[in-house]
C-alpha positions in Angstrom: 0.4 10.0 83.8 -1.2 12.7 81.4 0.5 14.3 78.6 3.3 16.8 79.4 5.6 18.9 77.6 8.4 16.5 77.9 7.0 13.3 77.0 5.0 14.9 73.9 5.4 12.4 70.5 3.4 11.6 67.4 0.8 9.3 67.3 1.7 5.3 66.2 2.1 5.1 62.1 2.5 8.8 61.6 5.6 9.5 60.9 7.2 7.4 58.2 11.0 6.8 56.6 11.6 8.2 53.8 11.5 5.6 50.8 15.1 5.1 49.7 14.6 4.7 45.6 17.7 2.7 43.6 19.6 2.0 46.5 20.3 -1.8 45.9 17.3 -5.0 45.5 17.4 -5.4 48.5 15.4 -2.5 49.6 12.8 -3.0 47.3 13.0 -0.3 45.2 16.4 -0.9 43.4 16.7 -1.1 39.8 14.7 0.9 38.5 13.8 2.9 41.5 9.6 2.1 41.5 9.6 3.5 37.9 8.6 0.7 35.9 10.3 0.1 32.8 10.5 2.2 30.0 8.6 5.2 28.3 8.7 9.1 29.2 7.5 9.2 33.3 10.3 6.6 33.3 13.3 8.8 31.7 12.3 12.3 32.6 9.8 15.0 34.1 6.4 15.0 32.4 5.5 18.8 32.3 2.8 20.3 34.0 -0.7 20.1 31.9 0.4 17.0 29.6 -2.5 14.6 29.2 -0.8 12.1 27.0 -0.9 13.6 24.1 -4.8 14.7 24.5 -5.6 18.1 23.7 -4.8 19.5 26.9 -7.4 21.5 29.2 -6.1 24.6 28.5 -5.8 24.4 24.4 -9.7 23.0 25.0 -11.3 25.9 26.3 -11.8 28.8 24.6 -9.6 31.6 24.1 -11.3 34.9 25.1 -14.9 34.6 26.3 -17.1 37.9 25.9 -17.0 41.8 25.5 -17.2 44.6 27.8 -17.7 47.5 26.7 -15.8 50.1 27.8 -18.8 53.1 27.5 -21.1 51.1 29.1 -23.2 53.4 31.4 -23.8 52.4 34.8 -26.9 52.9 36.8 -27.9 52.5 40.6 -31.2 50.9 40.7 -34.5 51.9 43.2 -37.4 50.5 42.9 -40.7 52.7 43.2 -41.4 50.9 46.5 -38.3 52.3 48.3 -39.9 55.9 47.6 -42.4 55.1 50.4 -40.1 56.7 53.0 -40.4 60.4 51.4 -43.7 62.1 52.7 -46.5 62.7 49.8 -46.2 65.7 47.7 -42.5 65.9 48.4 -39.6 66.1 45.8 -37.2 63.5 45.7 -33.4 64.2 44.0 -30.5 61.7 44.0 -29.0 63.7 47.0 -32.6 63.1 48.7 -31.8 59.1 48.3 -27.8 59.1 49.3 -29.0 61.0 52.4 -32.1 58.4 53.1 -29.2 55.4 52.5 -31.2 54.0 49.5 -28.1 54.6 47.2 -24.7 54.4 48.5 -22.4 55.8 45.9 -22.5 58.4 43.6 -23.3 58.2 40.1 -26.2 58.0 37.9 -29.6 56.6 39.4 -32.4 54.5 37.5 -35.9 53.9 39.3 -37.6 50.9 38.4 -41.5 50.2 38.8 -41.4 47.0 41.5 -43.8 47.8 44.3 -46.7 50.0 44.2 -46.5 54.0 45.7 -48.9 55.5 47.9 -48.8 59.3 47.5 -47.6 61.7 44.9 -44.0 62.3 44.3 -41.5 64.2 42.2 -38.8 62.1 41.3 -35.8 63.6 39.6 -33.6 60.5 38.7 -31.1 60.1 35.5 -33.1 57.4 34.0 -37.0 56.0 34.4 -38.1 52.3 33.4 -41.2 52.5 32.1 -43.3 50.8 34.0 -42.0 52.9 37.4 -42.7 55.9 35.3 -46.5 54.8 34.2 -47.0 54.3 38.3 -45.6 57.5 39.8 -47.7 59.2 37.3 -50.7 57.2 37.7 -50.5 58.3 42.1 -50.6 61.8 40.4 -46.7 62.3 41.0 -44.4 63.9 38.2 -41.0 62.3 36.5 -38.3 64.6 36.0 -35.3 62.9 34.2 -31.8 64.4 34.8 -29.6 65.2 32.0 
């Protein structure tokens, strides 16, 4: 006989009754109701957090952690050796790179000199690391930096 809606029940020892605390001695847990004897967890509720009277977690660790400034100015990155896409000799603007999906939001664009580039470009970008404007130069390309 296999297992059928109407004869459906837990599994032996999983379901338990519910311990009955101060009730009497004779169920076990009379008295003092599995509490011991004595002493706060005895009387009352210990509150969340309480280690005994250790410096709790939360007064351990530090209040505020950081700064962030507010004016910080945030830059898209692209590194010189996504530029290989563009054909030599072309120009390449910020709206060149949303329309290529090398940058996917609008905002101000950094290049950065990772990789190496194989023809020479114009690259119009908002800001220039130094070492990605030493290579597009040094392929005979220009760097043009947006205001």
């Amino acid at each position: 006989m296999g297992t059928e809606l109407h004869n459906l029940k837990p599994a032996d020892g999983a379901r338990r009754n519910r311990k009955r605390v101060g009730r009497g001695p004779g169920s076990g847990n009379g008295k003092t109701a599995g509490r011991g004897t004595k002493g706060l967890k005895a009387r009352s509720k210990v509150r969340r957090g309480f280690e005994g009277g250790q410096m709790p977690l939360q007064r351990r660790m530090p209040k505020l952690k950081g700064f962030r400034n507010p004016n910080r100015e945030a830059y898209t990155v692209v590194n010189i050796d996504r530029l290989t896409v563009f054909a030599a000799g072309s120009t390449v603007t910020p709206d060149d790179l949303r329309a290529r999906g090398l940058v996917k939001h609008r905002g101000r664009i950094k290049v950065l000199g990772e990789g190496e580039l194989s023809g020479a470009l114009t690259v119009h970008a908002h800001a220039f690391s130094l070492g990605a404007s030493e290579k597009i130069k040094a392929a005979g390309g220009t760097v043009e930096v947006i205001e």
